[in-house]
C-alpha positions in Angstrom: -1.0 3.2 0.6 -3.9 3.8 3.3 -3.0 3.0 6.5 -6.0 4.4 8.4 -6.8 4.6 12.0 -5.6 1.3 14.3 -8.8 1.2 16.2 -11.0 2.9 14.6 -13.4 6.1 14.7 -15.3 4.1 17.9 -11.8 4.0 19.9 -12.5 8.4 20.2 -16.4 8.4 19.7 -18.4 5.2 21.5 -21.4 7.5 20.8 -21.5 7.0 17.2 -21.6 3.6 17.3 -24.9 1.9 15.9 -26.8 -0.1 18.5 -28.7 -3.3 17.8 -31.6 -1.8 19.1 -31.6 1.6 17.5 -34.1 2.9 15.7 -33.5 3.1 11.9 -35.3 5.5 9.8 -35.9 6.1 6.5 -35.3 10.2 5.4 -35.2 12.1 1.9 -31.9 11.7 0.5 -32.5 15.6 -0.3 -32.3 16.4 3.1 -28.7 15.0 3.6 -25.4 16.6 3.6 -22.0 16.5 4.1 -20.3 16.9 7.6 -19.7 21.0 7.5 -16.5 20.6 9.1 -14.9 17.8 6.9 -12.0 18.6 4.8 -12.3 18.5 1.4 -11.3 14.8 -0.1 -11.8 13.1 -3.0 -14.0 10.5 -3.8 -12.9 7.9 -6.5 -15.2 7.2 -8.9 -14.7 4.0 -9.6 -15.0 3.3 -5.6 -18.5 5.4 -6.2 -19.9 3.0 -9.1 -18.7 -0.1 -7.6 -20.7 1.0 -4.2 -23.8 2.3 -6.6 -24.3 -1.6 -8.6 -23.9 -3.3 -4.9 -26.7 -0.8 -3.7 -28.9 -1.2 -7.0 -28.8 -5.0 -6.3 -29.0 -5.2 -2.5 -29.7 -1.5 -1.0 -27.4 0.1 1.5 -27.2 -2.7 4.5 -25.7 -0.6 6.7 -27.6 2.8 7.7 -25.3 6.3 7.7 -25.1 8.0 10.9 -26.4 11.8 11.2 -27.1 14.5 13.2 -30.4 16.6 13.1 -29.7 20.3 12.0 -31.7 23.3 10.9 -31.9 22.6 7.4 -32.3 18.5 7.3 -29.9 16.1 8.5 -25.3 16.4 8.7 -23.8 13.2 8.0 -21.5 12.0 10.4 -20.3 8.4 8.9 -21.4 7.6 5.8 -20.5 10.3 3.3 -19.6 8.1 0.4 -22.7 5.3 0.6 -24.6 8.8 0.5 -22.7 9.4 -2.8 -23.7 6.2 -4.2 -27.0 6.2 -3.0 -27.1 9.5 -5.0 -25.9 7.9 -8.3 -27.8 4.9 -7.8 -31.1 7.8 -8.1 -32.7 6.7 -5.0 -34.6 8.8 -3.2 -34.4 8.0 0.9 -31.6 6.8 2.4 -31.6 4.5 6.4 -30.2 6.4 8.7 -29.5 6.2 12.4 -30.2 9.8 14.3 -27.3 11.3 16.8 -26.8 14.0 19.1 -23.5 15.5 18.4 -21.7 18.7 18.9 -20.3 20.5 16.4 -16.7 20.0 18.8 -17.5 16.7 18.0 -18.7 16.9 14.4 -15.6 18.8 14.0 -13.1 15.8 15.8 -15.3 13.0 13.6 -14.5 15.3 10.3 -10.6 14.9 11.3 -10.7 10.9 11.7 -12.7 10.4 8.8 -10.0 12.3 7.0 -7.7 9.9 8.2 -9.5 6.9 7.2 -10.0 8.0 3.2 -8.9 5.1 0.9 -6.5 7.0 -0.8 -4.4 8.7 2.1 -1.1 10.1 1.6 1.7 10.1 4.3 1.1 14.1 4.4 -2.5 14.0 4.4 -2.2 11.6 7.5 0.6 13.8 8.7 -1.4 16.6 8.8 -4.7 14.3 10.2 -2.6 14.1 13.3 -1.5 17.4 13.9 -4.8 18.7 13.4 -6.2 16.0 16.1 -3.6 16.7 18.8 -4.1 20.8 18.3 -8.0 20.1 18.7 -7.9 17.5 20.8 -5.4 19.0 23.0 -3.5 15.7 23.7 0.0 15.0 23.2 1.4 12.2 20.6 1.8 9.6 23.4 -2.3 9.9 24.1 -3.1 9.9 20.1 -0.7 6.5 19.8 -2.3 5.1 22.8 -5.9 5.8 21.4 -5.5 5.3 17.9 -3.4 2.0 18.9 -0.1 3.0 16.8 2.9 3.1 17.8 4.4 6.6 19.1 7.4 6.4 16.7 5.3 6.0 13.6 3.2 9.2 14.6 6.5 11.0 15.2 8.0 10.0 12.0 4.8 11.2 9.7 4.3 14.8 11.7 8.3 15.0 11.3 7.6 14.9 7.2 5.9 18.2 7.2 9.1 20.1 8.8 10.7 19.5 5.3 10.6 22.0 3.0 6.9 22.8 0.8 8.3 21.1 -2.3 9.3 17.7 -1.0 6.3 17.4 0.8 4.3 18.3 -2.9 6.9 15.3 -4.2 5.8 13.1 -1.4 1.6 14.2 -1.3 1.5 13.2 -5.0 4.1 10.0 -5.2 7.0 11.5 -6.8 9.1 10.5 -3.5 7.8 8.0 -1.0 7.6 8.8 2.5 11.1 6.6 2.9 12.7 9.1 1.1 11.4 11.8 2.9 12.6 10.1 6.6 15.5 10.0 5.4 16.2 13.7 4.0 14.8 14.9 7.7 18.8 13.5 8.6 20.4 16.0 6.6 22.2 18.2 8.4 23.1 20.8 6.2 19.3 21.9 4.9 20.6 23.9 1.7 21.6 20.8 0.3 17.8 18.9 0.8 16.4 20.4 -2.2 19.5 19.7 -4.6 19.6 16.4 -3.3 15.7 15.2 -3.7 16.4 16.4 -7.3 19.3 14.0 -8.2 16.8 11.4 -6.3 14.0 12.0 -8.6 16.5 12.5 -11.7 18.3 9.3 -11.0 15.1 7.2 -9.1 17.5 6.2 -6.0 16.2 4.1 -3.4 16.2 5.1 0.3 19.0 3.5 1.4 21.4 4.8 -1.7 20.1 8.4 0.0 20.8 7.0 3.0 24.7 6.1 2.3 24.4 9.7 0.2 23.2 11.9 3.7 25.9 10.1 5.6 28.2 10.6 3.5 27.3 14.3 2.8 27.5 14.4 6.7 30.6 13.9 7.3 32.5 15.3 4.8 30.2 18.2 3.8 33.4 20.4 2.3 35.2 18.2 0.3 33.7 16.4 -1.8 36.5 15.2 -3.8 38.1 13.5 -0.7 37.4 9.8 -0.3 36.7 8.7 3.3 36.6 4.9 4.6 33.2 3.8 4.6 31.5 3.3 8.1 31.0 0.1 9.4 28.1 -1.6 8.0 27.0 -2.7 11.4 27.1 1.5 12.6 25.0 1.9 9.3 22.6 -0.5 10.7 22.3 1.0 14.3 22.5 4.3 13.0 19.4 3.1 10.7 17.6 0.9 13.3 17.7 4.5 16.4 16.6 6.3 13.5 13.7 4.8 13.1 13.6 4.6 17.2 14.0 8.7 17.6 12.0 9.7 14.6 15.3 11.8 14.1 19.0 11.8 12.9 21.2 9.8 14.7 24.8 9.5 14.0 27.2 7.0 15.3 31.3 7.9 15.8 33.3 5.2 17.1 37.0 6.5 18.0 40.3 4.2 19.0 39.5 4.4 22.6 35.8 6.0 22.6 32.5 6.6 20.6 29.8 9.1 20.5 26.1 9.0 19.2 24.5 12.3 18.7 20.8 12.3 18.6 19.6 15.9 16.9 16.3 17.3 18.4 14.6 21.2 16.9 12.7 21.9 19.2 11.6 21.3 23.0 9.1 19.5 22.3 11.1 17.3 19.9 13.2 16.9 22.8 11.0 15.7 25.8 9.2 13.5 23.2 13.3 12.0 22.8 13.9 12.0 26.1 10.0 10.1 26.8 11.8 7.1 24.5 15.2 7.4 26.2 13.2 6.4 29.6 10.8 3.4 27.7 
């Protein structure tokens, strides 16, 4: 499921990378800890083991970056070969030595967190968010420096407007992040939760919830009233601008005239609609 940064924690920080000529030292594994700032993420202990026999047999290869602090050393890249290293019972770790503000100890706890093995669309949604709030830059600038594309960022922050519990469903793999996409083109919201339950209940795909939502769409009082199914090539466009707009899209084609309607929530979601519109 990881997906993980496109470039890279160098593409934000060109400080932290290691150097050929850097000097690597040798420091008491005692005196190491964890970057203060990082959120809290779990380590799989299998990964931790694996990474503890390669270490027994050939030693860490590749030194952890750090910062010098009051009481030792922070680790800036490296936390889990630290881990290991820990398991394995040895007692110095290699390190490489880096100055680093806590702004930027902060920022490097945030990509990490996007980099975990074991990321969830909501973790990663909320990865970004928290980058462009402390970064202060706009999801254009984080696709262009994380090297994604501005339409996947949209589509993962959009996740975490849904309601608490489907984004639980989604976070632990009850309902995949398809699903979730797809709810966000609901229009009437009191019907999200009922329908994410008949999902679960009756293990749908995303595009039977897909045909479900449009349907629910357009006839969203009776029920019992069979409509003409839209054309499969409007399901398709309808399908392929969602995906374009991070948003609901709905196509109406008339006798003499059609209509798309793109929904937008806030401003925001609406210059960033509008940015597409002028690609």
């Amino acid at each position: 499921m990881a997906r993980g940064l496109g470039k890279g924690i160098n593409a934000f920080f060109p400080e932290i990378e290691e150097k050929p000529d850097e000097k690597i030292e040798e420091v008491s594994i005692s005196e190491c800890r964890p970057n203060p700032y990082q959120p809290r993420k779990t380590f799989h202990a299998d990964a931790i083991e694996e990474l503890k026999e390669s270490i027994l047999e050939y030693g860490i290869i590749q030194p952890l970056i750090v910062r010098k602090s009051i009481k030792g050393y922070e680790i800036v890249v490296g936390e889990r070969r630290f881990r290991a290293a820990k398991e394995a019972g040895l007692e110095t770790v290699p390190v490489v030595i880096k100055e680093l503000s806590d702004d930027r100890m902060m920022e490097l706890a945030l990509l990490e967190n996007l980099q975990r093995e074991d990321l969830t669309p909501i973790e990663e949604a909320h990865a970004y968010t928290n980058l462009m709030t402390e970064l202060k830059i706009t999801q254009e600038e984080l696709a262009k420096r994380l090297g994604k594309s501005r339409s996947h960022i949209a589509n993962i922050v959009r996740l975490l407007s849904l309601p608490e519990q489907i984004i639980a469903y989604i976070n632990n793999g009850e309902v995949s992040m398809g699903h979730g996409r797809a709810l966000l083109g609901l229009k009437d919201k009191t019907k999200v939760i009922p329908l994410v339950n008949k999902v679960r209940k009756e293990k749908l795909n995303v595009r039977q919830v897909e045909q479900l939502i449009i349907q629910l769409n357009e006839n969203p009082v009776k029920k019992d009233v069979e409509k003409p199914k839209k054309d499969v090539f409007l399901q398709e466009r309808e399908s392929f601008l969602r995906d374009r707009f991070g948003t609901a899209v709905t196509i109406q084609r008339g006798k003499k005239k059609g209509k798309i309607e793109i929904e937008f929530y806030t401003d925001d979601d609406l210059q960033r609609i509008i940015e597409v519109l002028e690609d």
